[in-house]
C-alpha positions as CSV (number, residue, x, y, z in Angstrom):
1,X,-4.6,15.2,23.1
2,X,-4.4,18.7,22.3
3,X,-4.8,21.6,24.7
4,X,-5.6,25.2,24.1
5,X,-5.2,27.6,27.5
6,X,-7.5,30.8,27.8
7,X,-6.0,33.1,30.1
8,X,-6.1,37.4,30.2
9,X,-3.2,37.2,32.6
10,X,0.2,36.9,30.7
11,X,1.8,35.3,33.9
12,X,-0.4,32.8,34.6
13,X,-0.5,32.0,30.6
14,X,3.1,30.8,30.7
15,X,2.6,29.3,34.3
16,X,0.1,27.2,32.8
17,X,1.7,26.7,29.5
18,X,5.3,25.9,30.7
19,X,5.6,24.8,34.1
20,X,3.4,21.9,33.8
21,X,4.6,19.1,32.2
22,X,2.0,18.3,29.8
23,X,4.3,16.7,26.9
24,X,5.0,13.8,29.6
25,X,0.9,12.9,30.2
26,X,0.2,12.7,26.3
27,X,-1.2,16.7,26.1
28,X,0.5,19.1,23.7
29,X,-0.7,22.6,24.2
30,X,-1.6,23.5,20.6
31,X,-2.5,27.3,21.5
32,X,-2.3,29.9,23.9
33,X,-5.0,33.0,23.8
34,X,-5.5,35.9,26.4
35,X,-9.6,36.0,25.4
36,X,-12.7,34.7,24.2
37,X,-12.4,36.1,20.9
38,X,-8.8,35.5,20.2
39,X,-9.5,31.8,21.4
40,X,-12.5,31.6,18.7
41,X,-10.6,32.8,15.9
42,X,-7.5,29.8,16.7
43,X,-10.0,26.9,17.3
44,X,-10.5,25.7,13.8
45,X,-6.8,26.0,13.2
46,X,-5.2,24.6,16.1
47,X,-8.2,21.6,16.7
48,X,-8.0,21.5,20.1
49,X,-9.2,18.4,22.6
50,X,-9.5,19.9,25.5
51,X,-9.6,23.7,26.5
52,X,-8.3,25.3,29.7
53,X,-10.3,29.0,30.2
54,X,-10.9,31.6,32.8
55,X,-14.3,33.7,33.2
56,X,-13.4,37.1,33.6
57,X,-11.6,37.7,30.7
58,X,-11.8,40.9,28.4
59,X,-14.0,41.1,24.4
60,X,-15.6,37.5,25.4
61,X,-16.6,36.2,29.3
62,X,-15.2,32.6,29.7
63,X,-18.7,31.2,30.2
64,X,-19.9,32.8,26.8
65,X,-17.0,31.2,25.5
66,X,-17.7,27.9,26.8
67,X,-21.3,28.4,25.5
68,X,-19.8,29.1,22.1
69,X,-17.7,26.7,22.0
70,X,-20.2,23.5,22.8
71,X,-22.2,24.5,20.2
72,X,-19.8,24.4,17.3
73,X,-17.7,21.2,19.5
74,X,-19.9,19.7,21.0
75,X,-17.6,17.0,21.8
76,X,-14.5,19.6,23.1
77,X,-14.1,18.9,27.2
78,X,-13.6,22.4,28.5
79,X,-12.0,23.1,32.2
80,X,-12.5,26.4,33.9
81,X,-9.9,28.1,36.3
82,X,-11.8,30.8,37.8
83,X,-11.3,33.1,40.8
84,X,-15.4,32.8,41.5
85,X,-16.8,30.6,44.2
86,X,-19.9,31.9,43.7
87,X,-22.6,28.8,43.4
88,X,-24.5,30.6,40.5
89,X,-21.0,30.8,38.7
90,X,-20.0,27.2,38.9
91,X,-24.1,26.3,38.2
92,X,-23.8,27.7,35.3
93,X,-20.8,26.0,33.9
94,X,-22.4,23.2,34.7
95,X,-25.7,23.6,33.0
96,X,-23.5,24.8,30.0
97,X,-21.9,21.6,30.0
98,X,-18.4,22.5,31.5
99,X,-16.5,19.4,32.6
100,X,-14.3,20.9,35.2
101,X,-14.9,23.8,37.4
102,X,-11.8,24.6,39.5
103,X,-11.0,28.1,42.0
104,X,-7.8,29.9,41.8
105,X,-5.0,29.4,43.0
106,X,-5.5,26.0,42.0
107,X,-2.2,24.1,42.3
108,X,-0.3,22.5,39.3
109,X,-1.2,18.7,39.9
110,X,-5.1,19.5,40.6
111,X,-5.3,21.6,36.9
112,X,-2.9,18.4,35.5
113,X,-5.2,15.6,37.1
114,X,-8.2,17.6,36.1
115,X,-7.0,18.0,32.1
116,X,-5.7,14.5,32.1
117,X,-9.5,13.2,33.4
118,X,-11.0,15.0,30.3
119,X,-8.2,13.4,28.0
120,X,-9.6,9.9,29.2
121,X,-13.0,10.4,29.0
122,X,-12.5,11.4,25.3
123,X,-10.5,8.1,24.7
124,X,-14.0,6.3,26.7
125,X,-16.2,8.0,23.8
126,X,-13.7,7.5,21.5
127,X,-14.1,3.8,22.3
128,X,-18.0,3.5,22.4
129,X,-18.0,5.1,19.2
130,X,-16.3,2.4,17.5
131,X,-17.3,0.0,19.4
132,X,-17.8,-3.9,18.5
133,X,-21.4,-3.2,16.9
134,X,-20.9,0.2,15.1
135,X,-17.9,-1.9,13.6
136,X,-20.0,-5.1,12.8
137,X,-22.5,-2.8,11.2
138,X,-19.8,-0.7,9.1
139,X,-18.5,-4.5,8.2
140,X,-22.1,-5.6,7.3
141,X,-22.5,-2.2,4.9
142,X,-19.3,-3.1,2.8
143,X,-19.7,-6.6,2.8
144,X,-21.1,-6.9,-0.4
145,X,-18.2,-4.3,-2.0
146,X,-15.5,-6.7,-0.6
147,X,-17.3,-9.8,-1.8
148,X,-17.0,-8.6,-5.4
149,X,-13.5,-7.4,-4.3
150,X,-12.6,-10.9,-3.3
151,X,-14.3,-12.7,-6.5
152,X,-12.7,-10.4,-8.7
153,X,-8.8,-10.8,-7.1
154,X,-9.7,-14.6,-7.2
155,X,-10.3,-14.9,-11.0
156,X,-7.0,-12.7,-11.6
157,X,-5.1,-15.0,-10.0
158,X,-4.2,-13.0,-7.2
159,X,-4.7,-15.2,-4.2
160,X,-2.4,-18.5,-2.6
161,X,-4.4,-21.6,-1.6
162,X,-4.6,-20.5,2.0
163,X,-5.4,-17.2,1.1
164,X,-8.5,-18.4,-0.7
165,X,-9.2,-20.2,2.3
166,X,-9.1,-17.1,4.8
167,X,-10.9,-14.8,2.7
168,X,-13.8,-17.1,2.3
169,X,-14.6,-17.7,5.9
170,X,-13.6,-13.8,6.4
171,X,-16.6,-12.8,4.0
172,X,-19.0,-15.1,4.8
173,X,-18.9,-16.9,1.9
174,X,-19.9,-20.7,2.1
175,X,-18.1,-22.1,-1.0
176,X,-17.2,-24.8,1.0
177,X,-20.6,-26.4,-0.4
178,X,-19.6,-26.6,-3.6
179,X,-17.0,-28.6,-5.3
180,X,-18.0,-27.5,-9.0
181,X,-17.1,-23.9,-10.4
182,X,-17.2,-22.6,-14.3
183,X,-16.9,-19.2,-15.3
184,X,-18.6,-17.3,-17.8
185,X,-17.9,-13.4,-18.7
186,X,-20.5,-11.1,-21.0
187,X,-20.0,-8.1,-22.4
188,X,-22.6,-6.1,-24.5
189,X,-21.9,-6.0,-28.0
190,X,-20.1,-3.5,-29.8
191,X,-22.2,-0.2,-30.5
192,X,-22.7,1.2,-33.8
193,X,-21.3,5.2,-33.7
194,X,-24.3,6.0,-35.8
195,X,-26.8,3.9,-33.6
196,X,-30.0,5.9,-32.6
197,X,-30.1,5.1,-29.2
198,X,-26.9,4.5,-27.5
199,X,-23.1,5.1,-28.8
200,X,-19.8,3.6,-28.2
201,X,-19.7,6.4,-25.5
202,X,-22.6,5.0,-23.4
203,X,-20.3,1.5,-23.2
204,X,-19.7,1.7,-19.6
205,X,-23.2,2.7,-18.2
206,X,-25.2,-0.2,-20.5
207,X,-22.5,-2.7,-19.4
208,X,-23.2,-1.7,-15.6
209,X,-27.0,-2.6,-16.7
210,X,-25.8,-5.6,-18.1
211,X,-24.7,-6.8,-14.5
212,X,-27.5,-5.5,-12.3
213,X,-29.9,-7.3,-15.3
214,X,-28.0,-10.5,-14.5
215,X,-27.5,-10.0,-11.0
216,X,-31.3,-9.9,-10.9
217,X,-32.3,-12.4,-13.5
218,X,-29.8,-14.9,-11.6
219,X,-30.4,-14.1,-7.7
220,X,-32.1,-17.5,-7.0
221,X,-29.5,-19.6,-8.8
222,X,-26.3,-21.0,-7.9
223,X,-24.6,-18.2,-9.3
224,X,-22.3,-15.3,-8.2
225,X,-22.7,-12.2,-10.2
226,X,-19.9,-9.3,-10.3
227,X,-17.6,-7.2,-12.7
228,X,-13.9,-7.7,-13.7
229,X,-11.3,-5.4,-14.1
230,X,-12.1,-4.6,-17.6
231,X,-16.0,-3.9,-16.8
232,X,-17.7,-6.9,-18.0
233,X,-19.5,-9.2,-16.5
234,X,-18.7,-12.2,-15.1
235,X,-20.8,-15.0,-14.2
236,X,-19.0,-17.4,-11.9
237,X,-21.8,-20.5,-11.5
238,X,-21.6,-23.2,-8.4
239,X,-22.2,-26.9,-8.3
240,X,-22.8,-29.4,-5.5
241,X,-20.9,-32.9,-5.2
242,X,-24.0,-34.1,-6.3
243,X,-24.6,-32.1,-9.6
244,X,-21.9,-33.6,-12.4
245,X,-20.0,-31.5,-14.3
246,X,-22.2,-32.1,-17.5
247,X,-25.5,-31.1,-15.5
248,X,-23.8,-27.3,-14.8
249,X,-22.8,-26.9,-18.6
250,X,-26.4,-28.0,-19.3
251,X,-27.8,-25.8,-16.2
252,X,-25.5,-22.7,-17.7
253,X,-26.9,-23.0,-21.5
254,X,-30.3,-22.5,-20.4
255,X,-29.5,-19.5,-18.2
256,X,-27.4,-17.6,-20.3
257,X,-29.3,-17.5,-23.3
258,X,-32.7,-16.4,-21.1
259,X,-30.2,-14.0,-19.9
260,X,-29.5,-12.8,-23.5
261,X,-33.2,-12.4,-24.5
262,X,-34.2,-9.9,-21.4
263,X,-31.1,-7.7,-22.3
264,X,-32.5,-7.6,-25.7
265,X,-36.0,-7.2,-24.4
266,X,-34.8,-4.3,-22.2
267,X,-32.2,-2.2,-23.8
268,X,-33.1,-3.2,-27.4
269,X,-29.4,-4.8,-27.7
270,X,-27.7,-7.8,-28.0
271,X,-24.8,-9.5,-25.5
272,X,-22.3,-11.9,-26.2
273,X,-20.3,-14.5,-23.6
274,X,-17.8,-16.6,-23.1
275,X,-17.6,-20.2,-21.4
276,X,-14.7,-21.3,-19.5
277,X,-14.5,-25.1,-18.9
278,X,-15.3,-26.4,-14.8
279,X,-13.6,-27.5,-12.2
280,X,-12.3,-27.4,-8.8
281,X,-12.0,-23.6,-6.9
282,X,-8.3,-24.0,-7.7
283,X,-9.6,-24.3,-11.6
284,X,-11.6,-20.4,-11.5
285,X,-8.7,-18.5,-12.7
286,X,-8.1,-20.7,-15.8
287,X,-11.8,-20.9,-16.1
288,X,-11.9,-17.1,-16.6
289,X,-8.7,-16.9,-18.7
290,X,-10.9,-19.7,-21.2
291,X,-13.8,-17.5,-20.8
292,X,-12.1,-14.4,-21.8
293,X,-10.2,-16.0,-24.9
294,X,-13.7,-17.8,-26.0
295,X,-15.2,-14.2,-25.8
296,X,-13.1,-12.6,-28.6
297,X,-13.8,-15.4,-30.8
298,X,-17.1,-13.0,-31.9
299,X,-15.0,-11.5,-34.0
300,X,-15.2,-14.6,-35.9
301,X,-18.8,-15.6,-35.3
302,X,-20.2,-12.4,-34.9
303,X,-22.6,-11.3,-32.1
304,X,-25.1,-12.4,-29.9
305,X,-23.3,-15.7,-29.8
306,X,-22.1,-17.8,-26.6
307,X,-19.2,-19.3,-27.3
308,X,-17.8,-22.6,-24.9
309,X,-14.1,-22.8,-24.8
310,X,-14.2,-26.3,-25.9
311,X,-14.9,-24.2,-29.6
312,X,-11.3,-22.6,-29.5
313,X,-8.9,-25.2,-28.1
314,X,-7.5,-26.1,-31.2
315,X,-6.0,-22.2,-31.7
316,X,-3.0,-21.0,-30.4
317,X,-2.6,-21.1,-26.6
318,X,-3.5,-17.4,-25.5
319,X,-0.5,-15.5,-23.7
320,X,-1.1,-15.4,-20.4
321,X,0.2,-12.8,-17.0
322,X,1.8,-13.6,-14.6
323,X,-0.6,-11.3,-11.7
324,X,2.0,-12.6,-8.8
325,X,5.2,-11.5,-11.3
326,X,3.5,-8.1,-11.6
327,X,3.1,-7.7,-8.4
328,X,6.2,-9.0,-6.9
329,X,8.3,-6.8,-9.5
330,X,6.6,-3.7,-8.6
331,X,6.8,-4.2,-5.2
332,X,11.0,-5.0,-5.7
333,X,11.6,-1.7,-8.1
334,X,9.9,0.8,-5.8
335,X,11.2,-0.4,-2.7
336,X,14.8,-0.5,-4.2
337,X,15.6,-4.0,-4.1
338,X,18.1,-4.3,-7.2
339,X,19.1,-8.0,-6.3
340,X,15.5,-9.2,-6.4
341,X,14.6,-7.1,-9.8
342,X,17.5,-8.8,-11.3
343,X,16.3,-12.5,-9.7
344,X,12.8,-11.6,-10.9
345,X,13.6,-10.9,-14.6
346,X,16.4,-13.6,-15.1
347,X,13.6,-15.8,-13.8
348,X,11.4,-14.5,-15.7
349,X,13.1,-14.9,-19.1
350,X,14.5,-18.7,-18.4
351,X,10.7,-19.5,-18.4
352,X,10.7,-17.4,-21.9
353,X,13.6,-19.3,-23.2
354,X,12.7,-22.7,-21.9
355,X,9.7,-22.9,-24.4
356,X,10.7,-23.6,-27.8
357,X,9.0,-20.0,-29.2
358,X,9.9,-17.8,-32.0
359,X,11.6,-14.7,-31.4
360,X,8.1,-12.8,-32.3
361,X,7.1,-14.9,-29.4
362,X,10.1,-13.5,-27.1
363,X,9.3,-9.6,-28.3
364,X,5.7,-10.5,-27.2
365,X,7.0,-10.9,-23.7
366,X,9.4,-8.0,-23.6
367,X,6.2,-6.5,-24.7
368,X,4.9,-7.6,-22.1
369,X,7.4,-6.4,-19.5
370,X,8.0,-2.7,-21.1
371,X,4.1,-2.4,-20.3
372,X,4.7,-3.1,-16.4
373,X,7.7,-0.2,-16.7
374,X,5.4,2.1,-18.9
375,X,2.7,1.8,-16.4
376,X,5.1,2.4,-13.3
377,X,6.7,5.3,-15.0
378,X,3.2,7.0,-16.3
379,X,1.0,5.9,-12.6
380,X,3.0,8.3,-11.5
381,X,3.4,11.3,-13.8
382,X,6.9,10.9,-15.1
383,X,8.2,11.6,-18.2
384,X,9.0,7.9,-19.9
385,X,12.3,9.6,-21.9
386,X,13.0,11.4,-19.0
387,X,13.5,8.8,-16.6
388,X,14.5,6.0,-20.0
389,X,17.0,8.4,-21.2
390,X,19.2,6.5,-24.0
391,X,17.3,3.4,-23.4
392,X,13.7,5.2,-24.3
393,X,15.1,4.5,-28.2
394,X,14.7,0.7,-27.9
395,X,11.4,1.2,-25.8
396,X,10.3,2.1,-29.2
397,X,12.1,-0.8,-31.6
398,X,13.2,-4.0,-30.0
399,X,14.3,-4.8,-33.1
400,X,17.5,-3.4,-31.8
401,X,17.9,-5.8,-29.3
402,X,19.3,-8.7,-30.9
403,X,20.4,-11.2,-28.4
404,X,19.2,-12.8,-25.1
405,X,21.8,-11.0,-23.2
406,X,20.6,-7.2,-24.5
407,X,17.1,-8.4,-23.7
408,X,17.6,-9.5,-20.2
409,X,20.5,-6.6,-19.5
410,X,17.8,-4.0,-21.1
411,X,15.0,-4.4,-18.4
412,X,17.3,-5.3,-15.4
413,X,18.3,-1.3,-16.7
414,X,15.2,-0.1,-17.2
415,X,14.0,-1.0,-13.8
416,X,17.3,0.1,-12.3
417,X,16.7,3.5,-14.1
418,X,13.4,3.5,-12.5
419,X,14.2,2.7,-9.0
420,X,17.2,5.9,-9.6
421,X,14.5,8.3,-10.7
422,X,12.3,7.8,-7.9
423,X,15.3,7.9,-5.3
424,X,15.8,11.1,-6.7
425,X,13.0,12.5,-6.8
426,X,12.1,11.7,-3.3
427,X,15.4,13.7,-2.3
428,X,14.3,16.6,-4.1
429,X,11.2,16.7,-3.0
430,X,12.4,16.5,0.6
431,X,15.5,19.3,0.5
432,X,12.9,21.3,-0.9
433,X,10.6,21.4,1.7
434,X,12.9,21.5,4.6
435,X,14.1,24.5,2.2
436,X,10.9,26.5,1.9
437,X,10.7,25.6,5.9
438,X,13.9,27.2,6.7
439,X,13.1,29.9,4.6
440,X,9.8,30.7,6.1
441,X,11.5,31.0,9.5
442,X,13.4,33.5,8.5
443,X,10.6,35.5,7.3
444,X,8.5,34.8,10.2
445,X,11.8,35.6,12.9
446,X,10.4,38.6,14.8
447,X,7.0,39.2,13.1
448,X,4.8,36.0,13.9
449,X,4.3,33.0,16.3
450,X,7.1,30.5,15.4
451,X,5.8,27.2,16.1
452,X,5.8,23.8,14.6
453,X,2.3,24.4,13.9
454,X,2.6,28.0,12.2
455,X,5.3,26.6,10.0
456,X,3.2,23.5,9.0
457,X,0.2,26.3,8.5
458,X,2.4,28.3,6.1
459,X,3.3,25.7,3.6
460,X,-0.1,23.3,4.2
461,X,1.9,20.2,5.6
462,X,1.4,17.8,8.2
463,X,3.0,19.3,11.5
464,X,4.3,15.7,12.5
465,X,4.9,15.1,9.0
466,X,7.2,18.5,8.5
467,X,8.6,17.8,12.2
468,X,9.9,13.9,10.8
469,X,11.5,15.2,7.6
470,X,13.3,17.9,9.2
471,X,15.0,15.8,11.6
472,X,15.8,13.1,9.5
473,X,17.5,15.9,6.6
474,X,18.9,18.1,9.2
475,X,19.5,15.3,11.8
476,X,18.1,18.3,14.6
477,X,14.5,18.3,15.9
478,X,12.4,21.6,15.0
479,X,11.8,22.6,17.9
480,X,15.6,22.8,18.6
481,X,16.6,24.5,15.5
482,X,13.5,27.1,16.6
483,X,15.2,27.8,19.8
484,X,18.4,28.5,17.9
485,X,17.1,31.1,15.7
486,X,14.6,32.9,18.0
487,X,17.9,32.9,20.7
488,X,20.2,34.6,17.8
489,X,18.0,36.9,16.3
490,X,17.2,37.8,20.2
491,X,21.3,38.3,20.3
492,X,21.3,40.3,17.6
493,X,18.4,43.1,18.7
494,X,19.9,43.3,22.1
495,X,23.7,43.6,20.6
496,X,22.5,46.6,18.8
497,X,20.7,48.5,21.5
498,X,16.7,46.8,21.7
499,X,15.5,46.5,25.0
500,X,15.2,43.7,27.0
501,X,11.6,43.4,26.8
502,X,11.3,44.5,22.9
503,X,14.0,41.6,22.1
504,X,11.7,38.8,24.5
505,X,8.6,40.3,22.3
506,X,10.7,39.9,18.7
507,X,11.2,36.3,20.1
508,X,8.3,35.3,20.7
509,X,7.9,35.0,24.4
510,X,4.9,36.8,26.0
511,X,6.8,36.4,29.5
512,X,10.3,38.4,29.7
513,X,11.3,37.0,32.8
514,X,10.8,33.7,31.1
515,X,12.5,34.7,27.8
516,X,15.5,35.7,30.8
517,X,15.5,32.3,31.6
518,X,15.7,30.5,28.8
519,X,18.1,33.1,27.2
520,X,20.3,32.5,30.2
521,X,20.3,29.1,29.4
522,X,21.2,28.9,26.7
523,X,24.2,31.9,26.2
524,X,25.2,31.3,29.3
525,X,24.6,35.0,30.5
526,X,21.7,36.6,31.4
527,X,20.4,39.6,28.4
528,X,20.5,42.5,30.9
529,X,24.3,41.5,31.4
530,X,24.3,41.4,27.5
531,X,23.2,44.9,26.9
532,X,25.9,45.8,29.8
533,X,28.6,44.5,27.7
534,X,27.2,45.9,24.7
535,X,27.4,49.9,26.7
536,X,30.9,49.1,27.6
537,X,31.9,47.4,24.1
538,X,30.5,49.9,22.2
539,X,32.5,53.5,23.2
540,X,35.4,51.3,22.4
541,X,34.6,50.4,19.0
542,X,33.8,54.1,18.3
């Protein structure tokens, strides 16, 4: 929880800032302010929890503060420290919604207890706002999104047996009544650029018609309507153990042509699809690979046709991905796991080289692979030659590569490359920050509030964010590399001649008796004594 403390008196400010021991109850005090009107311009910055305020204060009363405040927070608990025990006074807070109303000199634990009551009841509301039903109704809202999401994972191949399982029950979705699945995908034909209604550009928008057409046209079937990757349509159809597998081929012919003739009827154009063979729910992902290969066979037939896969069995067997490869090799090169990249891609190849293919048939799967590196390299922004370097050349001819060995050693390299390049530029990116940081201390020193929170201001970072990287590239915290400077450059003004309280101001601490303190803490020797030494040092050195 965060705190901000509204107080005009500078000594009760650092009382109330640094004597009670707020880091060890879960408060941070975020701000300090010495009125209303300094306190109103810090709010939105700091994004306090809980504020900590007097009434008689100058520019801004701390009622009109409060009053100010609730309207723009209305969920901010406010405590009040007043010297008033006036009934109006405290009747007023009240009515204002105040949480707290407490009479100087209250003592240290009554102010902590009170502050620490607020923090909870935040959590409380905190809790009823995201409670069980305001969940279940947030789950509810999405369910249909992470249906589709499900549905569209499972035809990629992306799921293990039990995973299927878990999602199912999960989403609500009783495919435990069904034993029979086939797959079908649509996609509208391809668009004449001189057409007078529609061009290639308007692809997207009439394909998203295409599937709310079908998801209406098919609501009261055994049939699950939702997109794939690619933006077409699939069609995934259900049978019962009583309904044979040649009733759902029959069932499917009569509903995707009907589906056909309203598309025409409606947006004057004509669809195409594809017919996967059925089977069990472990059978849907082949069932969408056969309905996808089926589908280019339009080319052939031309369009406005619905192609069965039982048509194009006697071609060549398409080449299919590996979704759990992909995965599992991306997940090895960015998290720097050079043993498992290499297990990956031997692996990968001895399936390659068990087949007996054609070494067009092996450069289709290197192919392949340099696809998975281009699109790791490119998702993020990188320059492919850049991060290739000498190994960019046979990116662009493979013909280069003339042996098993160069193939396999050339992407274990590539992806080592890769892994290097990212390492790197995660160290830059790091040392730079902590650089600008360190930098922007010394421009602050003496001039402006140095806190973790001014620093992650100034270069629009996360404060705890900032506070994690410094400590892990300077192996010191923030706050105790803040101390350091603020103590030397305090050294430093009072070694040649500042005052006391001009040095404690330069530092940054409102309070000089507690700048005195802390000073003395830290030297060793109290500043007065250091501006002694300094008078009796300096006739010396003249």
């Amino acid at each position: 929880m965060n705190l901000m403390i509204v107080e005009d008196e500078i000594r009760i400010l650092n009382s109330l800032a640094n004597n009670i021991p707020w880091n060890e109850h879960g408060i941070e005090v975020v701000a300090l302010a010495e009125n209303g009107l300094e306190a109103l311009s810090m709010i939105g910055r700091r994004k306090p929890d809980i504020m900590l305020l007097d009434i008689e204060m100058p520019e801004m009363d701390g009622l009109t503060l409060a009053k100010t405040v609730l309207q723009q927070e209305p969920n901010m608990k406010i405590v009040i420290l007043s010297g008033h025990d006036d009934f109006p006074y405290a009747q007023a807070a009240v009515g204002l919604g105040v949480m707290k109303y407490l009479l100087k000199p209250a003592g240290d634990d009554e102010i902590l207890k009170a502050i620490l009551a607020a923090a909870e009841e935040i959590r409380e509301e905190l809790m009823e706002k995201h409670s069980m039903i305001e969940l279940q109704r947030k789950w509810h809202d999405r369910l249909p999104q992470l249906q589709d999401d499900f549905y569209r994972n499972w035809i990629q191949g992306r799921y293990a047996d039990w995973e299927l399982k878990k999602h199912m029950e999960e989403l609500n979705l009783e495919l435990a009544l069904y034993t029979w699945f086939a797959v079908a995908v649509c996609e509208i034909d391809p668009i004449h650029e001189q057409g007078e209604r529609f061009t290639s550009s308007d692809q997207a928008l009439l394909q998203f018609s295409l599937e709310c057409i079908a998801a209406e046209c098919l609501q009261h079937e055994d049939c699950r309507v939702f997109n794939d990757a690619d933006g077409a349509t699939v069609l995934l159809f259900l049978g019962k153990p009583e309904e044979p597998a040649p009733d759902i081929i029959q069932r499917i012919n009569v509903h995707v042509p009907r589906l056909f003739n309203i598309v025409k009827e409606c947006l004057k154009l004509t669809a195409s699809a594809g017919l996967g063979t059925p089977g069990s729910w472990e059978h849907v992902t082949l069932s969408y690979r056969q309905a996808r290969r089926a589908l280019q066979e339009r080319a052939i037939y031309g369009n406005e046709v619905f192609v069965p896969y039982l048509d194009v069995t006697n071609m060549e067997q398409p080449f299919h991905y590996d979704a759990e490869f992909e995965k599992q090799l991306e997940i090895a090169v960015h998290t720097d796991h050079a043993a498992t990249v290499a297990e990956l891609i031997d692996c990968y190849f001895k399936d390659v080289y068990s087949q007996a293919v054609s070494t067009q048939k092996v450069y289709e799967h290197l192919l392949y692979l340099s696809s998975l590196f281009t699109r790791m390299i490119q998702s993020r922004g990188w320059s492919m030659q850049e991060v290739l370097q000498e190994d960019y050349s046979m990116l662009l001819s493979f013909e280069s590569l003339l042996s098993k060995e160069q193939i396999v050693e050339w992407s274990k390299r590539v992806a080592s490359r890769i892994t290097q390049y990212r390492e790197r530029e995660r160290k830059h990116s790091s040392h730079r920050l902590v650089k600008q940081m360190i930098e922007a201390v010394e421009e602050m020193l003496g001039k402006e509030e140095l806190t973790l929170h001014t620093l992650a201001e100034r270069l629009y970072v996360n404060p705890s964010y900032l506070s994690r990287l410094f400590k892990r590239e300077e192996g010191k915290s923030i706050s105790e590399y803040l101390l350091k400077r603020s103590m030397e450059h305090a050294k430093e003004l009072l070694y040649s001649g500042v005052k006391v309280y001009d040095a404690a101001e330069a530092a940054g601490y409102r309070d000089v008796s507690y700048f005195a303190r802390v000073f003395r803490k830290y030297w060793g020797v109290a500043p007065s004594e250091l501006k002694k030494q300094e008078r009796s040092v300096s006739p010396r050195l003249m």
